[in-house]
C-alpha positions in Angstrom: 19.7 -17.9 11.8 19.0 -14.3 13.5 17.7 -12.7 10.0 16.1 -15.3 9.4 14.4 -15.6 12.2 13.9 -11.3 12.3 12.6 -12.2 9.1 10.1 -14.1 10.2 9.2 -12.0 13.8 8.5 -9.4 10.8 6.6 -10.9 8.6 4.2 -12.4 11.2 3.7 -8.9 12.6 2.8 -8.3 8.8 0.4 -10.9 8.4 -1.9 -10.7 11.9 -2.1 -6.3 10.7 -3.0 -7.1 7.2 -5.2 -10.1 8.1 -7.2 -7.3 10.5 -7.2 -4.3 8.0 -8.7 -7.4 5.6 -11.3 -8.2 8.2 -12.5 -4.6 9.0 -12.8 -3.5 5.1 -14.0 -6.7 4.2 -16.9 -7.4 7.1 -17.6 -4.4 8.7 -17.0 -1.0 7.0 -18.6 0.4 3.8 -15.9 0.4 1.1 -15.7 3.1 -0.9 -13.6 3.2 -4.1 -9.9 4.1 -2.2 -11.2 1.2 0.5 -11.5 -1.4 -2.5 -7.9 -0.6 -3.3 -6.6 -0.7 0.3 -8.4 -4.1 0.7 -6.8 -5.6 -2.5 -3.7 -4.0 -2.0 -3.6 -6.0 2.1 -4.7 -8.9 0.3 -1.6 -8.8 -1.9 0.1 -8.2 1.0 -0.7 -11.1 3.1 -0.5 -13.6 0.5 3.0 -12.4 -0.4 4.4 -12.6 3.6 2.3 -16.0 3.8 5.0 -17.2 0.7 7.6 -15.1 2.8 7.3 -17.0 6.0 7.6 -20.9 3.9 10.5 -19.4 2.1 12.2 -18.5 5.5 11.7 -21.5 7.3 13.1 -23.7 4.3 16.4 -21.3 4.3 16.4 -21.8 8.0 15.8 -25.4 7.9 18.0 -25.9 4.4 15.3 -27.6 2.7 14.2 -24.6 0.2 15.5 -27.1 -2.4 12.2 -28.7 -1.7 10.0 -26.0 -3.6 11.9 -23.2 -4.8 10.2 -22.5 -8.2 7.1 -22.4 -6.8 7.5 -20.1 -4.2 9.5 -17.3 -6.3 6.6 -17.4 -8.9 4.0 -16.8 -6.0 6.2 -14.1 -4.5 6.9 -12.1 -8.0 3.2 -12.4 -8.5 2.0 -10.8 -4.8 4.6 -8.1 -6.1 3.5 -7.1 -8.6 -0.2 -7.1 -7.4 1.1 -5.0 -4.5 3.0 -2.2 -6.3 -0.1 -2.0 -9.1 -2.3 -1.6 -6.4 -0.3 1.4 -4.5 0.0 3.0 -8.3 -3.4 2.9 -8.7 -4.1 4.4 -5.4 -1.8 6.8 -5.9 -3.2 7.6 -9.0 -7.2 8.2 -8.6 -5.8 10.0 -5.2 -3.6 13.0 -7.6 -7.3 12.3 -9.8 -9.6 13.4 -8.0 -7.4 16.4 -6.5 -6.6 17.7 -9.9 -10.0 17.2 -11.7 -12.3 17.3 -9.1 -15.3 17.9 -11.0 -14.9 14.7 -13.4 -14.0 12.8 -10.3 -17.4 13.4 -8.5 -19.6 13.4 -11.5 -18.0 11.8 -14.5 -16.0 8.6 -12.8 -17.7 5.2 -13.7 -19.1 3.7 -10.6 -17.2 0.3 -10.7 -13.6 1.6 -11.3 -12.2 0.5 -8.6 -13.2 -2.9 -8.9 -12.5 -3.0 -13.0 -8.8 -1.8 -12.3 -8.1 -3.9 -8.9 -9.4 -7.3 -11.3 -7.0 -6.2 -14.7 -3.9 -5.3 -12.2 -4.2 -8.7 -10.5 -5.2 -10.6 -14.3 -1.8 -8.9 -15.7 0.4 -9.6 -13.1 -0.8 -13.3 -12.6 -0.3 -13.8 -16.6 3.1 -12.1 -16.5 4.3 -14.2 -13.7 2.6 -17.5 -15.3 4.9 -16.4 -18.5 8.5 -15.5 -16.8 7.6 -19.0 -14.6 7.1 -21.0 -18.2 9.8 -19.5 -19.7 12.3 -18.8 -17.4 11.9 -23.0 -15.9 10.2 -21.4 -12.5 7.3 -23.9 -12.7 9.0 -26.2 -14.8 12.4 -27.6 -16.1 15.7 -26.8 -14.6 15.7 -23.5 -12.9 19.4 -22.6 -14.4 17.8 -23.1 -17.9 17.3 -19.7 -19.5 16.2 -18.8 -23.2 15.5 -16.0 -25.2 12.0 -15.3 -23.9 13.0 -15.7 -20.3 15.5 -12.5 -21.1 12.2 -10.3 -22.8 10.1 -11.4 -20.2 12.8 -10.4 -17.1 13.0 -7.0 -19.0 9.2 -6.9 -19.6 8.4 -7.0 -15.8 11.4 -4.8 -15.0 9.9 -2.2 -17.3 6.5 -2.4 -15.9 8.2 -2.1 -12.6 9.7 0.9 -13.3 6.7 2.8 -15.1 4.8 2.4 -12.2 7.3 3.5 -10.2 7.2 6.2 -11.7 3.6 6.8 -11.7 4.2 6.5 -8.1 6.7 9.8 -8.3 5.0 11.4 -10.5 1.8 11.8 -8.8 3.6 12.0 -5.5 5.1 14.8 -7.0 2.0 16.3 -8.3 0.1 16.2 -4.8 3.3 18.3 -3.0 3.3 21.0 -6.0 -0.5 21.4 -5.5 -0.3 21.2 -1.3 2.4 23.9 -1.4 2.9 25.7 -4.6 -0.6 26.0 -5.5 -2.4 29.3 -5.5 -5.2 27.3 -4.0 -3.7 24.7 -1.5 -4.6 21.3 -0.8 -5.7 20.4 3.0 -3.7 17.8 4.4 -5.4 14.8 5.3 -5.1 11.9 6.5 -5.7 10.0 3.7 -3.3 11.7 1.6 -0.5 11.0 4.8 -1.3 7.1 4.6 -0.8 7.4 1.2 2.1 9.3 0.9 3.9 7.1 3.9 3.0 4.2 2.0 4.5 5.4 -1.2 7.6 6.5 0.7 8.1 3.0 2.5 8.1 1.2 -0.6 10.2 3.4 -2.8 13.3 2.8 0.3 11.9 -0.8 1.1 10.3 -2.5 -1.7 11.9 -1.1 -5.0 15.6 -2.2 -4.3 14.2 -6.0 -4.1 12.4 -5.9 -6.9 15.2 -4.3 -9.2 17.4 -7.3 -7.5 14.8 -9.6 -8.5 13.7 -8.9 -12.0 17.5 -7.1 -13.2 19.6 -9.7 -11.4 17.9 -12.9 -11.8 20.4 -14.7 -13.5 23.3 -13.2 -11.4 24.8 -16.3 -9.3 27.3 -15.8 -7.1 28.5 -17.4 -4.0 30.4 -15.1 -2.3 29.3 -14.2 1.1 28.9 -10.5 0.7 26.1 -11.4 -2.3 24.7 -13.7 0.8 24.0 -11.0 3.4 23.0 -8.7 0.4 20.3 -11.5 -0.2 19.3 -11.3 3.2 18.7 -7.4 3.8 16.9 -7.4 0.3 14.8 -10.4 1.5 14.3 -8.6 5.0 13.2 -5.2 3.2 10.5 -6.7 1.0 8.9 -8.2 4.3 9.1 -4.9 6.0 7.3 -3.3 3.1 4.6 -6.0 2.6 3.9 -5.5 6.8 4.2 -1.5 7.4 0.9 -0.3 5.6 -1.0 -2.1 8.9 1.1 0.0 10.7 0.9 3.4 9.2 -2.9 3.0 8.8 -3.0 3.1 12.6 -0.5 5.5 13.4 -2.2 7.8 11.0 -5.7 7.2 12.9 -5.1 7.2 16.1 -3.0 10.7 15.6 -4.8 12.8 18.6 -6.3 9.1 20.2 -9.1 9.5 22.4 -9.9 6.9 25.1 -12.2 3.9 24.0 -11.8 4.2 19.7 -11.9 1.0 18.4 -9.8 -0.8 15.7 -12.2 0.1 13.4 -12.9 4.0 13.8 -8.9 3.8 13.8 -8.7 2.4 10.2 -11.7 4.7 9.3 -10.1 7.9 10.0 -6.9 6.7 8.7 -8.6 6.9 5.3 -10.9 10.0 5.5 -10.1 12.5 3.1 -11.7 15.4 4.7 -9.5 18.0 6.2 -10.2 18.0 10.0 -10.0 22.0 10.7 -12.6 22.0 7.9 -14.9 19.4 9.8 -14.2 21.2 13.5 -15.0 24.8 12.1 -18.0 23.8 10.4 -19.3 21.7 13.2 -18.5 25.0 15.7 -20.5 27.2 13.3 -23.1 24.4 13.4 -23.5 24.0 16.8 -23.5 28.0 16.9 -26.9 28.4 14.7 -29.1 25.9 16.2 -28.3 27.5 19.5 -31.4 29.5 20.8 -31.2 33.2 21.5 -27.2 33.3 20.2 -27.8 36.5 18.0 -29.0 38.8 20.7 -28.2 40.4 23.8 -25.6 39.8 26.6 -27.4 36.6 27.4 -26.3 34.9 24.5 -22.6 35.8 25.2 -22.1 32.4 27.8 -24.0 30.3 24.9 -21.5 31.1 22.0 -18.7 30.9 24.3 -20.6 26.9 25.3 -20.8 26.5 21.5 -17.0 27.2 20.7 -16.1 24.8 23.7 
């Protein structure tokens, strides 16, 4: 009753900081194409803790006997939308750092929007075909054929390979922050990003292995039960925390009256802020009268670098 129950706490904190991100990209900021995948990728996000909190009130309330077959199609499906979105993310962000110049000139207009529609088309046929064949949506759920076994290992697979998209570009952005004769400025896009990456490869991986690896591993013992538990626990900690880093991440150096909004916006800007300060200074420098001559101008600069 107390995981369940933390469960639940969890996933509600999940739902009311996805359901805002989903309101304020959705309503009342301009997306761009890094805010269509952060709005898709909440979406995914709520949806799957929305099937979350049902599935913890049956266990609590020992009725998930009622509609179990339903509920574990919907929650492999919200996975997989979730960790295609954070791939994709992942990937146009380690895209446009290493080819810059085909990113700003040569990337189709409505990519976002063509890859956020075929992640969430592939995952919804591959869940529809593991629910068929596996007797998820229909039949008895302990009945499992041939095609149940390629499909489990089909998902897994896709699991893994973006997975390790998600390393590999991971990996990519640190070589080129620190390694690189020309570093990358850290932003804090790239920190949302890389938090969220990090929080699913401790949270969110180990239940999906469970889940796509072990699905036709029964056992009663009560080890296996608390096991359940914690992995259940960690994929509704996963699906909640991007809310939660987004703000974090924007209100780093909060100033007194920023809104929810400006929050999530500087959370996702991708310019380097010593950049933006210095050329605002130098700005603010030129357009001051009489700052290129005489002692006068001496009290002026100094104004201007305030």
């Amino acid at each position: 009753m107390i995981l369940a129950f933390l469960d639940i706490i969890i996933a509600l904190v999940g739902l009311a900081g996805n359901a805002t991100v989903l309101w304020l990209l959705g309503c009342r900021m301009r997306r761009k194409s890094f805010s269509i995948y952060i709005l898709n990728l909440a979406a995914a996000d709520f949806l799957f803790l929305f099937t979350h909190i049902i599935r913890s009130l049956l266990k609590v309330t020992y009725s998930l006997h009622c509609i179990p077959r339903i509920s574990l199609f919907f929650t492999a499906f919200f996975y997989l939308v979730s960790l295609g979105m954070l791939s994709a993310i992942s990937t146009e962000r380690c895209g446009s750092v290493l080819w810059p110049i085909w990113f700003h000139h040569h990337r189709p207009k409505h990519l976002s929007t063509v890859v956020c529609a075929l992640l969430w088309g592939f995952s919804l046929l591959l869940s529809i075909l593991e629910g068929h064949h596996c007797s998820i949506l229909f039949g008895n759920l302990g009945n499992f054929s041939d095609w149940c076994k390629i499909l489990n290992f089909t998902i897994a697979s896709w699991t893994i390979f973006l997975c390790m998209i998600l390393a590999g570009c991971s990996l990519a952005l640190l070589t080129k922050m620190f390694y690189s004769p020309r570093r990358m400025p850290l932003t804090r896009l790239y920190v949302s990003i890389m938090l969220s990456v990090l929080v699913f490869l401790l949270c969110g991986l180990p239940p999906g292995m469970v889940r796509f690896f072990g699905f036709q591993i029964q056992k009663n013992s009560m080890s296996t039960h608390y096991l359940t538990w914690a992995l259940f626990i960690m994929s509704g900690i996963n699906s909640s925390i991007n809310p939660i880093i987004y703000f974090f991440v924007g209100s780093f150096r909060w100033q007194q009256g920023q809104s929810f909004k400006l929050v999530l916006q500087k959370a996702l800007d991708d310019t380097a802020e010593v950049g933006r300060s210095g050329e605002r200074s130098l700005q603010e420098t030129k357009e001051i009268p009489g700052s290129r001559s005489g002692s006068n101008s001496l009290p002026t600069r100094v104004h201007a670098e305030k």
